[in-house]
C-alpha positions as CSV (number, residue, x, y, z in Angstrom):
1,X,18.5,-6.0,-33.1
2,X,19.8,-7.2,-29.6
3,X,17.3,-9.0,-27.6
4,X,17.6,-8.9,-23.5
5,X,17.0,-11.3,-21.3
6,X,16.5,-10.8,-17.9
7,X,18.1,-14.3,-17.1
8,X,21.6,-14.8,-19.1
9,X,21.6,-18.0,-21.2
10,X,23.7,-20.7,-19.2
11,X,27.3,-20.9,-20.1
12,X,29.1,-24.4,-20.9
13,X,32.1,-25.5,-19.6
14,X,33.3,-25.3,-23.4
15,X,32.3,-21.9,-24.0
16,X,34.3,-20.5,-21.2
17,X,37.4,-19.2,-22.1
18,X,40.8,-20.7,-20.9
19,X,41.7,-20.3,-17.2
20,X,44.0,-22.6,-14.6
21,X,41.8,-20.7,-12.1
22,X,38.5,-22.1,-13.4
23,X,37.2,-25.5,-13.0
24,X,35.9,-28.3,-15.3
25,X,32.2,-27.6,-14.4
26,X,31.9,-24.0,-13.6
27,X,28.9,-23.8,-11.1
28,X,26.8,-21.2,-12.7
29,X,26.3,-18.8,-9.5
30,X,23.3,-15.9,-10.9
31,X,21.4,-14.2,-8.5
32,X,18.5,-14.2,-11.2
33,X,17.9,-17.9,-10.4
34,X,16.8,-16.7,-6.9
35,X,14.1,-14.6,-8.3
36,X,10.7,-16.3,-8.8
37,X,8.8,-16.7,-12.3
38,X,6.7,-14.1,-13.3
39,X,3.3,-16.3,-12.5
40,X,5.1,-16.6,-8.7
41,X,5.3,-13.5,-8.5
42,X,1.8,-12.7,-9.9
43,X,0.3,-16.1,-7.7
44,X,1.7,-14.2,-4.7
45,X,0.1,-10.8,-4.8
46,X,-3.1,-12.2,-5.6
47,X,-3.1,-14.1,-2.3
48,X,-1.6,-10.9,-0.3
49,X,-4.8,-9.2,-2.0
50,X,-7.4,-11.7,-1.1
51,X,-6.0,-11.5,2.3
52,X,-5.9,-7.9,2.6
53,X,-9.8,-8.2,1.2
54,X,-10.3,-10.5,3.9
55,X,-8.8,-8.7,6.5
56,X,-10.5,-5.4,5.8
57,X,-13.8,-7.0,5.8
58,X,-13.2,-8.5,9.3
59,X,-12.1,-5.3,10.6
60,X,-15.5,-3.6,9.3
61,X,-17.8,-6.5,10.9
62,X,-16.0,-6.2,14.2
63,X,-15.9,-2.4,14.4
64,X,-19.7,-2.7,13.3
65,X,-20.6,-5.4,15.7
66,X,-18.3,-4.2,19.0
67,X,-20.5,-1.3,20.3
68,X,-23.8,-3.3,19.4
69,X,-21.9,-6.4,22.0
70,X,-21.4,-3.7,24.7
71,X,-24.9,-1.9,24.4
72,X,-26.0,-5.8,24.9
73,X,-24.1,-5.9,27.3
74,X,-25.1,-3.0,29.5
């Protein structure tokens, strides 16, 4: 069975195949390096749902405590 990996093992210099157009040290170039870990990832929306929690709850004690500040007020 084939395993895949969502990030290629790195490829030596040695293990590339013959090429004038190639250098000594091939800079491995992958998009996938870009992409955070999983736990990143998983660190990230946790924070984004806290703040959302957050936010919601301000939005209820304002919108609860607004018209009670204007009849105050009046």
């Amino acid at each position: 069975m084939t395993y895949i990996y969502a990030k290629p093992a790195r490829q030596d210099a040695e293990s590339l195949p013959a090429n004038d157009n190639n250098h000594a040290t091939r800079a491995d170039l992958s998009f996938l390096d870009v992409i955070n870990d999983e736990d990143e990832v998983a660190d990230i929306a946790r924070r984004a749902e806290r703040l959302g929690h957050v936010t919601l709850i301000a939005m209820a004690i304002g919108l609860a405590a607004l018209p009670v500040l204007c009849l105050m007020l009046v």
